[in-house]
C-alpha positions as CSV (number, residue, x, y, z in Angstrom):
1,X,0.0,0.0,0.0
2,X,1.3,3.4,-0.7
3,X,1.8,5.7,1.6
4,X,1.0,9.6,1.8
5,X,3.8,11.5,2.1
6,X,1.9,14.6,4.0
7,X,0.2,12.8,6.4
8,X,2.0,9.2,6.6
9,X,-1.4,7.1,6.5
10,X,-1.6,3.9,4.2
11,X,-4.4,5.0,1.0
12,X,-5.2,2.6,-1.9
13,X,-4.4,5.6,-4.5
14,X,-1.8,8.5,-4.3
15,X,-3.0,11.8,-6.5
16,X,-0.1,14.2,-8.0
17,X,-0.8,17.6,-7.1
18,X,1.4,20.3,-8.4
19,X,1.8,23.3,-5.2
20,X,4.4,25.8,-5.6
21,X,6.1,24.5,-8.4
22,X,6.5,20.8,-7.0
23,X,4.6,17.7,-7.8
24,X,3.4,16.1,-4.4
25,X,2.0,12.5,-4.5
26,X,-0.3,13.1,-1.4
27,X,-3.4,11.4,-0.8
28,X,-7.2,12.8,-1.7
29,X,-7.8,14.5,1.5
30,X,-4.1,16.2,1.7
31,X,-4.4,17.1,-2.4
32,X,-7.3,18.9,-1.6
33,X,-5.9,20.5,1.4
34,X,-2.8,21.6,-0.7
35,X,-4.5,22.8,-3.2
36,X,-6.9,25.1,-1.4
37,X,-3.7,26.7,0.4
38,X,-2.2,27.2,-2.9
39,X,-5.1,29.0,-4.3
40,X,-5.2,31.0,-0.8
41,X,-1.4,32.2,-1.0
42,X,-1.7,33.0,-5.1
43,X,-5.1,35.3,-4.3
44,X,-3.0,36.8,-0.9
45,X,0.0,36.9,-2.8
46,X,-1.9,39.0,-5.8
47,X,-3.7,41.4,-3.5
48,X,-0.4,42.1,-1.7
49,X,1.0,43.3,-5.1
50,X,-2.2,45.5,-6.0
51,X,-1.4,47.1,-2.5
52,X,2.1,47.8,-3.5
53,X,1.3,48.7,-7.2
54,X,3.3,46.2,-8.6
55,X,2.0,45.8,-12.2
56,X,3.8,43.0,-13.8
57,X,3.9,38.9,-13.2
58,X,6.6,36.7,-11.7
């Protein structure tokens, strides 16, 4: 059984999740968890640069 690498419990199926640049095998519950945190830091992230007028992308 594979094991996810976020959490450490035994799942039938590991999901690839691309956060931050990195592919993750993490289970369902953690892939969904990631990627809800990276969709909160790129909206944080992009409302940090409208307060600092930054006009261009990364």
């Amino acid at each position: 059984m594979p094991v996810c690498k976020e959490c450490g419990d035994e799942v039938d199926e590991l999901v690839r999740v691309k956060v931050g640049g990195r592919t993750l095998k993490l289970c369902e519950d953690c892939a969904d968890r990631a990627r809800e945190q990276d969709e909160i830091a790129e909206q944080s992230e992009s409302v940090v640069q409208g307060m600092m007028g930054f006009k261009g992308r990364r």
